[in-house]
ZADO-1210 file (C-alpha; in nm, 4 decimals, padded with zeros to 6 digits):
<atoms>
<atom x="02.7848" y="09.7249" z="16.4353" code="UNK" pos="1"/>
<atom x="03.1629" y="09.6188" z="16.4425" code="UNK" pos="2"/>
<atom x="03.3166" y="09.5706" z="16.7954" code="UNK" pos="3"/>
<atom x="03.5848" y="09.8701" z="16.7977" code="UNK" pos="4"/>
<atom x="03.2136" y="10.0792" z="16.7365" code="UNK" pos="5"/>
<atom x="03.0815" y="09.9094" z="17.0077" code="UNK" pos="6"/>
<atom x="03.3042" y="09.9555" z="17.2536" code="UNK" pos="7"/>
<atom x="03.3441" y="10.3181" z="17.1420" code="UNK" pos="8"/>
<atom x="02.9845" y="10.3712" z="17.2228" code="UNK" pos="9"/>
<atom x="03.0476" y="10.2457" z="17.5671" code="UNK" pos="10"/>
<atom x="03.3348" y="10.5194" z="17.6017" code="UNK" pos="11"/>
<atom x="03.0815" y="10.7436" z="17.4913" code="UNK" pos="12"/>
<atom x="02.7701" y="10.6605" z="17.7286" code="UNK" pos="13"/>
<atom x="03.0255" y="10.6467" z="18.0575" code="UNK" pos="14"/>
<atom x="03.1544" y="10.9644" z="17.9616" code="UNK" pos="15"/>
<atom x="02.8152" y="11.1239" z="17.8953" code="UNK" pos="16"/>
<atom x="02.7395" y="11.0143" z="18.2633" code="UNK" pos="17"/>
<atom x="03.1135" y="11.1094" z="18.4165" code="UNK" pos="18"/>
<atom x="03.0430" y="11.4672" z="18.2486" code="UNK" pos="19"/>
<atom x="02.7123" y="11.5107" z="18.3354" code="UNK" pos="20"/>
<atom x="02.7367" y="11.4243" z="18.6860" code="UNK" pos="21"/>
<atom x="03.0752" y="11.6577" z="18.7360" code="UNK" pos="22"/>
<atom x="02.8827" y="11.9208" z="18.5128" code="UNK" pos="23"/>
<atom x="02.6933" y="11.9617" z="18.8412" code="UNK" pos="24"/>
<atom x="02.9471" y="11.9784" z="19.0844" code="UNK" pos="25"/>
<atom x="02.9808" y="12.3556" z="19.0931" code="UNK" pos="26"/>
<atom x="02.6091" y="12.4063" z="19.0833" code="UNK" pos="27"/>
<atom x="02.5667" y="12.1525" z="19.3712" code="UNK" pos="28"/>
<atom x="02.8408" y="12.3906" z="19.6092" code="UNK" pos="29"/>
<atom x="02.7190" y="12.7420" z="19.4833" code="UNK" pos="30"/>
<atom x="02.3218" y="12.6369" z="19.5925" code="UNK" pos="31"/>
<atom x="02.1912" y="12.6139" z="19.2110" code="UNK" pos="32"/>
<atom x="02.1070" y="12.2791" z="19.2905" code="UNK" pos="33"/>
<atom x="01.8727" y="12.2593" z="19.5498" code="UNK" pos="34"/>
<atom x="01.7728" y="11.8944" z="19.5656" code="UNK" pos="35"/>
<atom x="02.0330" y="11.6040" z="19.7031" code="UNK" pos="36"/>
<atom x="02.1856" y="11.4907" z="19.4565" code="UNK" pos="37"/>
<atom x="02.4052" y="11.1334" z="19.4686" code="UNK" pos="38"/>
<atom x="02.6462" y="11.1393" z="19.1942" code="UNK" pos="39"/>
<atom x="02.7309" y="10.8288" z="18.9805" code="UNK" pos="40"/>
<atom x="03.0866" y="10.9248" z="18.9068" code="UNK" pos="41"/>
<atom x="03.3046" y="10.5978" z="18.9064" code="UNK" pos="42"/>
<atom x="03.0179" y="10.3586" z="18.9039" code="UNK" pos="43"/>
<atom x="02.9037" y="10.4392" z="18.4914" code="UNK" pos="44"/>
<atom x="03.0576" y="10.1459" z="18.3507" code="UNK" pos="45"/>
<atom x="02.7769" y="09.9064" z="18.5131" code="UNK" pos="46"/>
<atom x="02.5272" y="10.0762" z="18.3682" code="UNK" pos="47"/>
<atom x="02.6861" y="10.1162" z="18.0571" code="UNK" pos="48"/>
<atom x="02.7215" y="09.8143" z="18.0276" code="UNK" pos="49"/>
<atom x="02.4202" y="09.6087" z="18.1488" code="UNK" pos="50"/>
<atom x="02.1899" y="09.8602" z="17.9709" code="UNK" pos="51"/>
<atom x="02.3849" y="09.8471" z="17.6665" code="UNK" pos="52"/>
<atom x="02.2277" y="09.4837" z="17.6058" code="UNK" pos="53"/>
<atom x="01.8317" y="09.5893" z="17.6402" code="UNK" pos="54"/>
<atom x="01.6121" y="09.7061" z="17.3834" code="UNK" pos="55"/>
<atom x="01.3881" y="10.0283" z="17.3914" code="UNK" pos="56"/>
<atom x="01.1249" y="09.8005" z="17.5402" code="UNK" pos="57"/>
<atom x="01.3333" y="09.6546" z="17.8170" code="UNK" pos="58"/>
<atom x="01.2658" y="09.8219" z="18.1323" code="UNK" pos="59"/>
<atom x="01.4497" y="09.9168" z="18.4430" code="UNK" pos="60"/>
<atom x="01.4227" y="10.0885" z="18.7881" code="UNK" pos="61"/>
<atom x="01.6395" y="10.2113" z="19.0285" code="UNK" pos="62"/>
<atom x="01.7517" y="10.3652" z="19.3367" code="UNK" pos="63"/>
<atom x="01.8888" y="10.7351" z="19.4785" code="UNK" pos="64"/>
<atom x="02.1923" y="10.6539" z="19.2703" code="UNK" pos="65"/>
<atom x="02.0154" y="10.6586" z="18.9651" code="UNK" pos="66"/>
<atom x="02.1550" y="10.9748" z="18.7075" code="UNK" pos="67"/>
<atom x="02.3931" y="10.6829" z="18.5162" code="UNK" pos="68"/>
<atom x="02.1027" y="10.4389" z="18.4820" code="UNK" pos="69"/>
<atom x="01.8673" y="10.6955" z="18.2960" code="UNK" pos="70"/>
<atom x="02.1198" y="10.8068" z="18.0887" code="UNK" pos="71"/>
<atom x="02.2629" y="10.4757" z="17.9571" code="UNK" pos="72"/>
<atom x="01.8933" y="10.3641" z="17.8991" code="UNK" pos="73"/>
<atom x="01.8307" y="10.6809" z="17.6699" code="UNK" pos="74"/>
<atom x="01.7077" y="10.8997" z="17.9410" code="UNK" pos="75"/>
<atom x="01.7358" y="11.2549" z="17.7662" code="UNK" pos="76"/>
<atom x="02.0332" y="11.4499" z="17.8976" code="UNK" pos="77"/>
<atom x="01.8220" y="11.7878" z="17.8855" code="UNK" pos="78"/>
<atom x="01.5155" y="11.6693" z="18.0968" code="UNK" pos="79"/>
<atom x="01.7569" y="11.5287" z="18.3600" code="UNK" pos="80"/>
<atom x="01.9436" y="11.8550" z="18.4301" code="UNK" pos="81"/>
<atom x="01.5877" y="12.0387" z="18.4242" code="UNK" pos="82"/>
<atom x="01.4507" y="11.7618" z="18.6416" code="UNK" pos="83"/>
<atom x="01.7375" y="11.8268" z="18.8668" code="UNK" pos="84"/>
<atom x="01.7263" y="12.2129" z="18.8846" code="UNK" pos="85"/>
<atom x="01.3331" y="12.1447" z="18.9517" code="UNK" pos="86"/>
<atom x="01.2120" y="12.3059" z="18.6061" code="UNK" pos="87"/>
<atom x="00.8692" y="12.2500" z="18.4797" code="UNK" pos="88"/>
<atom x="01.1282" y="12.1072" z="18.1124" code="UNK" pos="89"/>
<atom x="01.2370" y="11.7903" z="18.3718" code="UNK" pos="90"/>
<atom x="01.1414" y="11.4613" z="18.2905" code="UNK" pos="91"/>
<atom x="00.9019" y="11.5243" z="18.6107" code="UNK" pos="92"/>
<atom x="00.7802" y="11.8585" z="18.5086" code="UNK" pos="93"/>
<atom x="01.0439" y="11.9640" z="18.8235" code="UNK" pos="94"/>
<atom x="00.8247" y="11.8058" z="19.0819" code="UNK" pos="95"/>
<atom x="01.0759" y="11.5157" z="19.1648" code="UNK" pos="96"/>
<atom x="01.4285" y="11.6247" z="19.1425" code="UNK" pos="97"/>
<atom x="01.7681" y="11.4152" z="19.1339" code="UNK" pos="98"/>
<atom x="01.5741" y="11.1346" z="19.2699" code="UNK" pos="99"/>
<atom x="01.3077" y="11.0985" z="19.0647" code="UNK" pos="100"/>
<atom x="01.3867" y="11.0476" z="18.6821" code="UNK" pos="101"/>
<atom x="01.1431" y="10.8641" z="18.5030" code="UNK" pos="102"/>
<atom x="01.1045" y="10.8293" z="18.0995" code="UNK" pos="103"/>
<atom x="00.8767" y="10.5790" z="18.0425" code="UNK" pos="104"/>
<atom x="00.9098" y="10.5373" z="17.6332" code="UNK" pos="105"/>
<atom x="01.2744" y="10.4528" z="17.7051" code="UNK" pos="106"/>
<atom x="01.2183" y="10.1711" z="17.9742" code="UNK" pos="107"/>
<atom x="01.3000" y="10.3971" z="18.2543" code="UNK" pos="108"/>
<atom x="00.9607" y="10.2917" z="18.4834" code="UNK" pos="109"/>
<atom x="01.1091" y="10.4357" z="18.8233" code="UNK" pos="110"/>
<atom x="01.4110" y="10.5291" z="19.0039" code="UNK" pos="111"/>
<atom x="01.2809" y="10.6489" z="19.3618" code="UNK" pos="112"/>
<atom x="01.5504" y="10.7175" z="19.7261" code="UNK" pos="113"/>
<atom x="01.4070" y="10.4374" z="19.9652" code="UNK" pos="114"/>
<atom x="01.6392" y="10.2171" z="19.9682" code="UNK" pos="115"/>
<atom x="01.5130" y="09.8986" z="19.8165" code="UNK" pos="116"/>
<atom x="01.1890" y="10.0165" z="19.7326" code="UNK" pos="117"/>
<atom x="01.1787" y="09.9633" z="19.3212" code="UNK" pos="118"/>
<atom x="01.3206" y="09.6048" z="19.3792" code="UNK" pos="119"/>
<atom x="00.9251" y="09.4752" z="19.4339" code="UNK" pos="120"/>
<atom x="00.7777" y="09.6967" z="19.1603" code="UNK" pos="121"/>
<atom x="01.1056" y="09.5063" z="18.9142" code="UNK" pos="122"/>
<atom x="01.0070" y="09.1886" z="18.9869" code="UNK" pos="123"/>
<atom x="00.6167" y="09.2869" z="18.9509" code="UNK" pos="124"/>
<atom x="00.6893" y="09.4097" z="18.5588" code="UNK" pos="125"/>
<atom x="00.8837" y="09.0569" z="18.5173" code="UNK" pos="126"/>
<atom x="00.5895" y="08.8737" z="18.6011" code="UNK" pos="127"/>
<atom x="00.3684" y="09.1528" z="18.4291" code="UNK" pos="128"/>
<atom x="00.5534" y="09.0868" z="18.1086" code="UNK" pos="129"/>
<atom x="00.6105" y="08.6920" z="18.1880" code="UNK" pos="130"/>
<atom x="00.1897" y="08.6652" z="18.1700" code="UNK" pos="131"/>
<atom x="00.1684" y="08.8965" z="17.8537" code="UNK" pos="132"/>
<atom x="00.4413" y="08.6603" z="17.6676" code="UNK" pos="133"/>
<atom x="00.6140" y="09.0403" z="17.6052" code="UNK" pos="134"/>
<atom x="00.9488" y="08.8659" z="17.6231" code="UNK" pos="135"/>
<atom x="01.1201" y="09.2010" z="17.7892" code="UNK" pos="136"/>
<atom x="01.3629" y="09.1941" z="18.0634" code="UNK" pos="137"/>
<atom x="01.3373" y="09.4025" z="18.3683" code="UNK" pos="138"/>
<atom x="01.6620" y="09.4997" z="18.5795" code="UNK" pos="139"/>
<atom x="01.6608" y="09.6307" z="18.9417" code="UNK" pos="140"/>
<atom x="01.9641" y="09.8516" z="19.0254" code="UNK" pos="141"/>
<atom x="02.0436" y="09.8678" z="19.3679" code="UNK" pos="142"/>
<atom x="02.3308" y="09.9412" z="19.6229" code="UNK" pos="143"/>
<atom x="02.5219" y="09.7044" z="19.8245" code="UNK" pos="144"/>
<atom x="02.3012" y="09.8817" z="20.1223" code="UNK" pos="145"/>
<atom x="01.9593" y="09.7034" z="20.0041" code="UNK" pos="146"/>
<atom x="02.0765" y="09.3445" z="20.0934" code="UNK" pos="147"/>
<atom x="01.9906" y="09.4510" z="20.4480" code="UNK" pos="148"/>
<atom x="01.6473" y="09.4813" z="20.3712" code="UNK" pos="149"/>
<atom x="01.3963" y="09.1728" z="20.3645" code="UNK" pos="150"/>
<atom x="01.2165" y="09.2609" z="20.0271" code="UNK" pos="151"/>
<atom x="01.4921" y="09.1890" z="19.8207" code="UNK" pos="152"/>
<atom x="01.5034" y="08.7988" z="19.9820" code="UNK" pos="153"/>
<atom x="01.1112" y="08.7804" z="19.9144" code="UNK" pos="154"/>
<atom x="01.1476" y="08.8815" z="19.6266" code="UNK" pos="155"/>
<atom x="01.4192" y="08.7124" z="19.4864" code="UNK" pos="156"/>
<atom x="01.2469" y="08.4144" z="19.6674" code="UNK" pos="157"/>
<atom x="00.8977" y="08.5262" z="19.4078" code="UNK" pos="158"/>
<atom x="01.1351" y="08.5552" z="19.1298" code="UNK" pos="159"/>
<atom x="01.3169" y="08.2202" z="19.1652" code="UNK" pos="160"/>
<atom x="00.9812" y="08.0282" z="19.2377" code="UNK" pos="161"/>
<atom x="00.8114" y="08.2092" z="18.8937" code="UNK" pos="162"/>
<atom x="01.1382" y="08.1993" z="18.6941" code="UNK" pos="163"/>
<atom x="01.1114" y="08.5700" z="18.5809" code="UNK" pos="164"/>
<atom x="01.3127" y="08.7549" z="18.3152" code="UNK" pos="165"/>
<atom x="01.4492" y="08.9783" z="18.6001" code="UNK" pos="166"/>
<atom x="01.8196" y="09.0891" z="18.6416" code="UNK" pos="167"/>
<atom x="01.9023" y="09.1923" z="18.9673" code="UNK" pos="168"/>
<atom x="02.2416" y="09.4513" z="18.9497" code="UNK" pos="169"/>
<atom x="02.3850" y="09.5262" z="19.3091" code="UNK" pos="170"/>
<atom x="02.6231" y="09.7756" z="19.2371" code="UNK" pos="171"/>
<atom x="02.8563" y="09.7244" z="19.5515" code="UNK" pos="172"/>
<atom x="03.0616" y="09.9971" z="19.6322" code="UNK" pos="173"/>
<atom x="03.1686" y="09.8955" z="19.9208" code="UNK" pos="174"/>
<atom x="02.9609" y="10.1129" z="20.1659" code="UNK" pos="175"/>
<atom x="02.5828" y="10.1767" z="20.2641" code="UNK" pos="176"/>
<atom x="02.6393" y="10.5483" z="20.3201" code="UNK" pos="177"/>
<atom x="02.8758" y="10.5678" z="20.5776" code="UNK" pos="178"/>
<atom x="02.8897" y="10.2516" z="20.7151" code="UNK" pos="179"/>
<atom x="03.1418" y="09.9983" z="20.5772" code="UNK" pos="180"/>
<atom x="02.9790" y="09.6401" z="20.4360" code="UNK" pos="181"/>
<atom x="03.2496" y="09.4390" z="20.6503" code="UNK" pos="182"/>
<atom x="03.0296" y="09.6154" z="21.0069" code="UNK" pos="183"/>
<atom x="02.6867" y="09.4828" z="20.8410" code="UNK" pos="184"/>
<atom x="02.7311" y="09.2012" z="20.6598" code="UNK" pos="185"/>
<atom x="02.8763" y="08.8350" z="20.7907" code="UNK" pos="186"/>
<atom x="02.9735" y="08.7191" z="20.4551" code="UNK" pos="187"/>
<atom x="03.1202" y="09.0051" z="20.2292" code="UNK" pos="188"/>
<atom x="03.0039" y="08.8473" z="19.9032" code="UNK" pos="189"/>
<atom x="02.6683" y="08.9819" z="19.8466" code="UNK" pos="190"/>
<atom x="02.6130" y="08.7550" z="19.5481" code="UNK" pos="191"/>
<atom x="02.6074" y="08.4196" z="19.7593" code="UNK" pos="192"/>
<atom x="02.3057" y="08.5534" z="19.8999" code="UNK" pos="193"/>
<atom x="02.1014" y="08.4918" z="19.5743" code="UNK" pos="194"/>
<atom x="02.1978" y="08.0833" z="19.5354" code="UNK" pos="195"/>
<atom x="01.9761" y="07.9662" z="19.8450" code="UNK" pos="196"/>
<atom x="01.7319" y="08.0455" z="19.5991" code="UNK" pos="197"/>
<atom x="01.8124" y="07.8819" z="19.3013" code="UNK" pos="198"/>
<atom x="01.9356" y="08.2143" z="19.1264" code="UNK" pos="199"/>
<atom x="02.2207" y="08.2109" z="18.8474" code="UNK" pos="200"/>
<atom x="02.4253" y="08.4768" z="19.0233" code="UNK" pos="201"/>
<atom x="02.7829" y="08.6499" z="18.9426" code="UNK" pos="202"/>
<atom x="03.0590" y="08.8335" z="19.1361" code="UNK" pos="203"/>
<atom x="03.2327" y="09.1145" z="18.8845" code="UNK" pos="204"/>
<atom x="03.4421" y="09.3667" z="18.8057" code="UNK" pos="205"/>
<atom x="03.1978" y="09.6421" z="18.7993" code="UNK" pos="206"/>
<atom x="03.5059" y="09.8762" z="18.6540" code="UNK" pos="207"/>
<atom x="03.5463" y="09.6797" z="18.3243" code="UNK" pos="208"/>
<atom x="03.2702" y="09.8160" z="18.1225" code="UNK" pos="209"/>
<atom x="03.3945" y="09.4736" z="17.8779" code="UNK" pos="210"/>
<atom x="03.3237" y="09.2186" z="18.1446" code="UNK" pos="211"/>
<atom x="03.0271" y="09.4064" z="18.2292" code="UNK" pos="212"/>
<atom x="02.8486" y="09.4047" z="17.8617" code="UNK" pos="213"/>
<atom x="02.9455" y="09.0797" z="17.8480" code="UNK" pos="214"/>
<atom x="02.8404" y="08.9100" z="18.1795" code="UNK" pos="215"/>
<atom x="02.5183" y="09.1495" z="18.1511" code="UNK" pos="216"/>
<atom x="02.4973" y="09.0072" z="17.7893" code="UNK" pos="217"/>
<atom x="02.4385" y="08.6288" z="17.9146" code="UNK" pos="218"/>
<atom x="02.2244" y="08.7105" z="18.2044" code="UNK" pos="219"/>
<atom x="01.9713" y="08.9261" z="17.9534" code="UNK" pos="220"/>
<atom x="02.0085" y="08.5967" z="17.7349" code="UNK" pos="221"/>
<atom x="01.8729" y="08.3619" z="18.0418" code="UNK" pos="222"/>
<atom x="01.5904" y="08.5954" z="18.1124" code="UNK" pos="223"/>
<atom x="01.4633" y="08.5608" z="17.7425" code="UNK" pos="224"/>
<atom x="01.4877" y="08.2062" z="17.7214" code="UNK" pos="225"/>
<atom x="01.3262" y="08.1467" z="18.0434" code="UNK" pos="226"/>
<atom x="01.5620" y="08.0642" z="18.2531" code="UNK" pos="227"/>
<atom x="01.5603" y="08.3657" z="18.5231" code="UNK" pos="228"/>
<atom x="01.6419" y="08.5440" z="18.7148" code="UNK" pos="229"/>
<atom x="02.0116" y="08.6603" z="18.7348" code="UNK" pos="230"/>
<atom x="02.1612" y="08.7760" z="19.0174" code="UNK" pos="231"/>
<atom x="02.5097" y="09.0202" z="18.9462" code="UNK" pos="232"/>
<atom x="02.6911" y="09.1871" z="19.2345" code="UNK" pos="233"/>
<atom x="02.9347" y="09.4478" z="19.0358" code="UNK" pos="234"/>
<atom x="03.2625" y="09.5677" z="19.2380" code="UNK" pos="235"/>
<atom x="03.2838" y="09.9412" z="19.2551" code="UNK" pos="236"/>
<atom x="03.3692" y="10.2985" z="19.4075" code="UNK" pos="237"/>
<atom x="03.2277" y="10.6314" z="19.4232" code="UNK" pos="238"/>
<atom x="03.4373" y="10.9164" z="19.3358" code="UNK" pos="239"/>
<atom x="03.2499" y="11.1728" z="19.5107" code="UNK" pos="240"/>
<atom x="03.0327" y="11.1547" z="19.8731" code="UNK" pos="241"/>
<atom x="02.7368" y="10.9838" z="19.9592" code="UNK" pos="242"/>
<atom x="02.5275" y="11.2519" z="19.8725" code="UNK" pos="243"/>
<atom x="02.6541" y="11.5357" z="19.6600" code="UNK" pos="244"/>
<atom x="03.0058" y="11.5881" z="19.5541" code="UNK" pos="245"/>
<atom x="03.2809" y="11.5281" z="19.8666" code="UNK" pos="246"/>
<atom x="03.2158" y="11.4278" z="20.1428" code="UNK" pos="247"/>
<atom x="03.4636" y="11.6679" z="20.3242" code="UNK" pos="248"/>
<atom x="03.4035" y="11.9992" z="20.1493" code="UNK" pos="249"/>
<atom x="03.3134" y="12.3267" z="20.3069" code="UNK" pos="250"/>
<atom x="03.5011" y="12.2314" z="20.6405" code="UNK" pos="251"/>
<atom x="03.2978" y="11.8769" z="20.7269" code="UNK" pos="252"/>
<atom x="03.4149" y="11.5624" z="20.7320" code="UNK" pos="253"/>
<atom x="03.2273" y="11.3034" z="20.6986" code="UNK" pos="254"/>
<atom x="03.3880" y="11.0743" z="20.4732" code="UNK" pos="255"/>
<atom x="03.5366" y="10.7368" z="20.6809" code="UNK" pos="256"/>
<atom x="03.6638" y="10.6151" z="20.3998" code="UNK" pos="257"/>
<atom x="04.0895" y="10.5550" z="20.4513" code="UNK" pos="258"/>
<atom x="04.2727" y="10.7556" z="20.1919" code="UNK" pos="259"/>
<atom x="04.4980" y="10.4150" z="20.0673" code="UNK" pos="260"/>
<atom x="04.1385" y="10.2743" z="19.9650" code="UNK" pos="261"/>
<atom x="04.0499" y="10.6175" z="19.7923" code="UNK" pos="262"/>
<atom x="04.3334" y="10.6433" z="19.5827" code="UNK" pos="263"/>
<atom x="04.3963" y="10.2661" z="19.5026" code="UNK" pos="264"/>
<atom x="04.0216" y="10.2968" z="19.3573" code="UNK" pos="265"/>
<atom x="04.1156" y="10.5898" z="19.1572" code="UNK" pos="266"/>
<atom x="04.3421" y="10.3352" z="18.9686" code="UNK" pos="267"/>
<atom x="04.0793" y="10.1375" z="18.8643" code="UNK" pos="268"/>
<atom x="03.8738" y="10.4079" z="18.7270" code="UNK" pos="269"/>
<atom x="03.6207" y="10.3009" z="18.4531" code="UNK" pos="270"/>
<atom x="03.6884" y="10.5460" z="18.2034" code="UNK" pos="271"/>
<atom x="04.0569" y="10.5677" z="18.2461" code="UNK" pos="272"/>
<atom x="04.0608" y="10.2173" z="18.1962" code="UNK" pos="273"/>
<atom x="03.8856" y="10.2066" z="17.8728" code="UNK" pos="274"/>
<atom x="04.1249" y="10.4947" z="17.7323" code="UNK" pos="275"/>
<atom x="04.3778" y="10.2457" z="17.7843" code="UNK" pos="276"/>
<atom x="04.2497" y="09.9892" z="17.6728" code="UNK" pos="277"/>
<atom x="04.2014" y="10.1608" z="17.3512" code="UNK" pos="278"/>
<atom x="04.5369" y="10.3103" z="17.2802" code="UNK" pos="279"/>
<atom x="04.6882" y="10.0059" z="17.4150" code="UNK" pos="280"/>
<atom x="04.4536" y="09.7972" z="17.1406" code="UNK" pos="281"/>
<atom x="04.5408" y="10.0452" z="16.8707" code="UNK" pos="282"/>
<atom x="04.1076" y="10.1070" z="16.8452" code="UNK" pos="283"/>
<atom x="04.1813" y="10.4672" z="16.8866" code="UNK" pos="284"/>
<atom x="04.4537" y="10.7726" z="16.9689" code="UNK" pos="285"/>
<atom x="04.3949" y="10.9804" z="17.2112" code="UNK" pos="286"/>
<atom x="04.3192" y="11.2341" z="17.0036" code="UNK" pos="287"/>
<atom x="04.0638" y="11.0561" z="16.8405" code="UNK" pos="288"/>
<atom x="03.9328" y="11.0429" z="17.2112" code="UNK" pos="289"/>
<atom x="03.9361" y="11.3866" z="17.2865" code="UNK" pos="290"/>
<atom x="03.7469" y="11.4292" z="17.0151" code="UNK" pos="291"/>
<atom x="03.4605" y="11.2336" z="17.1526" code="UNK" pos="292"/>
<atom x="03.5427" y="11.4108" z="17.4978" code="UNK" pos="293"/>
<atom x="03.5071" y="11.7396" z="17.3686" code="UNK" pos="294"/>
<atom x="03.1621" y="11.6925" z="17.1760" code="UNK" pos="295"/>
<atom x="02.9894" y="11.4961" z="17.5112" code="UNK" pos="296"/>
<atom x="03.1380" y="11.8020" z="17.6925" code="UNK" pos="297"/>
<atom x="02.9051" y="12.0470" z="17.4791" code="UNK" pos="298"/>
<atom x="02.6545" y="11.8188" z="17.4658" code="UNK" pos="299"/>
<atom x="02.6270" y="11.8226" z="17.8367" code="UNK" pos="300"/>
<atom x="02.7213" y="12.2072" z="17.8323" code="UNK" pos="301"/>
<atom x="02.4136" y="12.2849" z="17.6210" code="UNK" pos="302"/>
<atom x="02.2061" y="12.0571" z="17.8101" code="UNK" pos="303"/>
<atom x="02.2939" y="12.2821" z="18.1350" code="UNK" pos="304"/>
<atom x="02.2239" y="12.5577" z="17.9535" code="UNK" pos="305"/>
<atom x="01.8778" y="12.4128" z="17.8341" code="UNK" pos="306"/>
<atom x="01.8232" y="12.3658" z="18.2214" code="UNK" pos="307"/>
<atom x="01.9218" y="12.6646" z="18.3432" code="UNK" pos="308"/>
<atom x="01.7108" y="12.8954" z="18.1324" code="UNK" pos="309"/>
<atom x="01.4147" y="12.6528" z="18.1929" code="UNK" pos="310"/>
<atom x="01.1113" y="12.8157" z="18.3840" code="UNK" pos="311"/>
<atom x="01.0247" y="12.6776" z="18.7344" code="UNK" pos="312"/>
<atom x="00.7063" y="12.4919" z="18.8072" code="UNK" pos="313"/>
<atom x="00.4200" y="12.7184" z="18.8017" code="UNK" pos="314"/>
<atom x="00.3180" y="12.7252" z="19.1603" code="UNK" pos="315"/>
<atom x="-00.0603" y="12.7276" z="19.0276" code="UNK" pos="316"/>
<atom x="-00.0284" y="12.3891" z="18.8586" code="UNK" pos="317"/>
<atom x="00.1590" y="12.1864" z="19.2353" code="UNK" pos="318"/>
<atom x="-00.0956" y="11.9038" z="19.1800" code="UNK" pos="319"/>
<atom x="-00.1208" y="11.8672" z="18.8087" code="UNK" pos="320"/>
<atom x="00.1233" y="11.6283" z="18.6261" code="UNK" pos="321"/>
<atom x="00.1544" y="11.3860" z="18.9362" code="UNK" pos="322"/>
<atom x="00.2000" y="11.1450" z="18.6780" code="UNK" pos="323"/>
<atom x="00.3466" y="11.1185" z="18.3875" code="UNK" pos="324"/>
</atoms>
């Protein structure tokens, strides 16, 4: 695969994940969507490109935030908009909702809303694969909100002392729901929190999809030889609220963010920034571009679609398919 394809695929997966996740915007404010739903809109280039670098057989787990990491590790766009609108076609048969995707033949082992809670089950597949010699590379996602929990020192302290192929991917944005990490933190830089241990560990642009693949690219390459884990705090921003799609819609407000902050992140949004970096590169026009916008927008139209005319569970099977 040549670089300019490379990159193009990128463009593609982040816009897959922009689209889908603005695709249910309207659903979210009319009540279609019952479920809360927190939307990965400005955050896709991390997963992009971190997940971009693992095989099939690589697995992952993450948190509430999760719709961008199922999708970029082949999650099927169709069973995550049934999952969502709780239909028995979901990737959970429509008994887990937003936050609770799960496709297992594509790596995707868990994504579940306590905050923190799949960082312990990450590091128990590294060492599960580290004793079967598998040679596969497990990544946690979390939010900048889990370094306040003590698991994630155990178990990078577990990880460290067993040197396991796990890549943990703090996706900072800057605020644990409402509260801003300068009232909870000491010392801002999350990733300084990972060398007591003995942990390789990064600070990033978690905007650049580029630096991304290619940080996420060496830290994959430790794990394999051995040398893990990695520890990678990626920069970022929502676009929309905590939960759902603004945070000051319908007459609330709720968001504390100040607006200078908002729209200064707007600047340094992920996809815009790969458009330009493409016409500026002479990769593509931005026609050529629209193409590729256009056939990701059907593809996530016709995946609503799928969704929507989806049955519901059927209230006589609530307890089968508790797993999958």
């Amino acid at each position: 695969m040549t670089e300019s394809k490379k990159k193009l695929d990128h463009y593609r997966t982040m816009l897959r994940i922009r689209l889908a996740e603005e695709g249910l915007v309207d659903k979210i404010i009319d009540g279609t969507v019952k479920t809360p739903s927190h939307l990965y809109s400005g955050q896709e280039a991390i997963a992009t490109g971190l997940c971009a670098n693992l095989t099939k057989e690589d697995i992952i787990f993450g948190n509430h935030r999760s719709h961008g990491h199922y999708l970029a590790k082949g999650g099927s766009l169709k069973e995550m908009f049934a999952e969502i609108f709780c239909k028995e076609t979901g990737c959970s048969r429509g008994r887990g909702g937003s936050m609770h995707l799960i496709s297992p033949e594509n790596g995707v082992l868990g994504i579940v809303p306590i905050v923190a809670g799949t960082i312990s089950l990450a590091v128990g597949s590294a060492l599960a694969s580290k004793i079967k010699k598998e040679n596969t590379v497990t990544v946690s996602f979390f939010g900048d909100g889990a370094t306040g929990e003590g698991v994630l020192y155990e178990s990078m302290n577990f990880a460290a002392l067993k040197k396991l192929p796990v890549i943990f991917a703090c996706e900072n944005n800057l605020y644990s729901t409402h509260l801003p990490l300068t009232e909870i933190r000491v010392n801002p830089n999350i990733s300084e929190s990972a060398v007591p241990f003995g942990i390789k560990s990064f600070q990033i642009d978690g905007n650049d999809v580029l630096e991304v693949f290619e940080v996420s690219k060496k830290a994959v390459e430790t794990c394999r030889n051995g040398e893990g884990p990695v520890f990678i705090e990626f920069l970022t921003y929502r676009k929309r609220g905590h939960v759902g799609p603004d945070d000051n819609i319908q007459g609330t407000h709720t968001d504390i963010r100040p607006k200078q902050e908002i729209e200064a992140w707007l600047l340094k949004d992920p996809i815009d920034l790969q458009e330009k970096y493409f016409t500026d590169n002479k990769i593509s026009t931005k026609e050529e571009l629209k193409k590729i916008k256009n056939q990701v927008k059907n593809e996530v139209n016709e995946a609503i679609e799928f969704a929507l005319s989806s049955n519901y569970p059927n209230p006589k099977e609530l307890l089968e398919y508790v797993y999958k």
